[in-house]
Residue, then its C-alpha position, 0 to 999 in steps of 0.5 A: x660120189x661123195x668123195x668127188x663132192x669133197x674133192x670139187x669143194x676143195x678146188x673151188x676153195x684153193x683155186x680163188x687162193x691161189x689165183x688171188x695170190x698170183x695176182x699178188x705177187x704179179x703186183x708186187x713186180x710191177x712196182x719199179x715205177x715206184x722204185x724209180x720215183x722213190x730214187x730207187x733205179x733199176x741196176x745199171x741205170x743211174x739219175x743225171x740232173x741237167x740244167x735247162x734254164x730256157x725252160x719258160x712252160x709246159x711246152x718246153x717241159x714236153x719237149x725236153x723230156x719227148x726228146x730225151x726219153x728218145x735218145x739211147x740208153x735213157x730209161x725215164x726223163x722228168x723236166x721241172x719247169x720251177x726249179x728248170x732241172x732235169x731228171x734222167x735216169x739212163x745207163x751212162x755207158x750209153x748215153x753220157x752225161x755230155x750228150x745230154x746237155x748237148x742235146x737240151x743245147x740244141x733244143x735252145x734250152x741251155x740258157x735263160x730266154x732273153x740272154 
């Protein structure tokens, strides 16, 4: 009796450790994200900086990035509206850099409003 006393003791000791550190380690694979905000991309997704002058709001921040995070291959977008760039991180060999720009084109967003 003793002895499975001992034996339960030890479980309800180890098994909070070791559920604890699963959950660490859980965490610690979840952190791409991060890395991707960090400049870090995942392998085979590179980051295209597009120009998109005819942003004026957030709106057109919205926009730009719903319509490009649909197209194949792009894993993440980021529209700027400050600094009118945008950032996307897609594999280049499903999506290229042209195709991009074509697209933020047909948006309207390729030049500046009022020109």
């Amino acid at each position: 009796m003793k002895k499975m006393n001992h034996t339960i003791r030890f479980l309800l000791l180890v098994v909070p450790v070791l559920l604890l550190f699963t959950a660490c380690q859980q965490n610690a694979g979840n952190s791409n994200a991060e890395e991707e905000a960090a400049g870090m991309a995942a392998p085979g997704i590179t980051m295209v900086q597009v120009s998109a002058p005819g942003m004026h709001c957030d709106g057109c921040t919205a926009t730009v990035e719903e319509t490009l995070a649909k197209m194949q291959g792009v894993d993440s977008v980021h529209a700027d509206l400050e600094s009118k760039e945008v950032t996307v991180y897609c594999d280049t060999t499903q999506t290229a850099r042209a195709a991009l720009v074509g697209m933020i084109d047909r948006l309207g967003f390729s030049e500046a409003p009022g020109k």
